[in-house]
N, C-alpha and C positions, 0 to 999 in steps of 0.2 A: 504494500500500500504506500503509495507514495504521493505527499499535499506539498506546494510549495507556494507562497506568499510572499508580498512586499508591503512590509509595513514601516511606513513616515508619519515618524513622531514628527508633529508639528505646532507651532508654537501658538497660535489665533485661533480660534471657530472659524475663524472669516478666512483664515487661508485653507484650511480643510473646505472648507466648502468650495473655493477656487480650486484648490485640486481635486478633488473629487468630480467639479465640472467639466475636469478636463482629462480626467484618466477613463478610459472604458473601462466598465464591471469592478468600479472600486467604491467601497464603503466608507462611513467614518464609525468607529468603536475607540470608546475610550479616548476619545479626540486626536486620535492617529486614521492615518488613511490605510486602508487596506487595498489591495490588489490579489485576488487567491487565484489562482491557475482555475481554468475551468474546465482542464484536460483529465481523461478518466484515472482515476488513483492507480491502475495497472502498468502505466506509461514508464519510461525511466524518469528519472529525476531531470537529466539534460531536456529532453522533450518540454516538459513544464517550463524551467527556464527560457527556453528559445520564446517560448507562446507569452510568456511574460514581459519577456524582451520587448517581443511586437508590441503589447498593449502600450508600452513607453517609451519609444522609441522615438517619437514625434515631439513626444515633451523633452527631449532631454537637457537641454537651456534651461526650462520654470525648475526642473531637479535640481541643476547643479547648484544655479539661485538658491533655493530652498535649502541646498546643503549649507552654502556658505554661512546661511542665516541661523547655523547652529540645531537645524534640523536632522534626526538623523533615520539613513536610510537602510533598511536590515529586508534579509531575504532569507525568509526562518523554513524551514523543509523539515516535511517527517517522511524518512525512508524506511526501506525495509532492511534486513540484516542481510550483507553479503557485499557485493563491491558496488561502489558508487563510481559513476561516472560521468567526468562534466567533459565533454566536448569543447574545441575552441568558441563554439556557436555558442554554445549555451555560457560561457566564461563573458563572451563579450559584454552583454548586460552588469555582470559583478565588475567589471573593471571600469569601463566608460564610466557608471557613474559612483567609482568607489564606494560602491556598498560592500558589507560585510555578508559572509555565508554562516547560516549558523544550522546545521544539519544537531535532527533527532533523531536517531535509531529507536525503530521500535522494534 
């Protein structure tokens, strides 16, 4: 089973709500914005990634802003036990916008 997500801790209501108008299939919880892969839990981990990527790919400018401003951006994943594998594809999204990976083995 594998979920993998982007969540921006963000500092305003008012800026969750601009990014949330501007990311597809992202929420706000906890006054962070969410992005969860909407790829089936059987996929690999990279797969999620890649899909994730696309949904922010367009924004990546209002991101980097957002980071500067002390916001911070995490891409939390729960995998399954056995080898994880991230592709350059799927690495692109973690590095362009220096976010951190933070894998859960279940």
């Amino acid at each position: 089973m594998t979920k993998a997500a982007v969540v921006i801790s963000v500092i305003s209501p008012e800026r969750a709500e601009l990014l949330q108008s501007k990311l597809p299939f992202s929420s706000i919880k906890q006054g962070n914005v969410i992005i969860q892969s909407k790829l089936e839990a059987g996929l690999p981990l990279n797969d999620h990634l890649v899909w994730l990527w696309g949904m922010l790919q367009n924004e990546r400018r209002l991101l980097k802003r957002i980071e500067e401003e002390e916001s911070k951006i995490i891409c939390q994943c729960q995998v399954g036990r056995g080898a994880v594998i991230i592709k350059p594809n799927g690495a692109e999204m973690l590095h362009l916008l220096n976010m951190e990976l933070m894998l859960e083995i279940k």
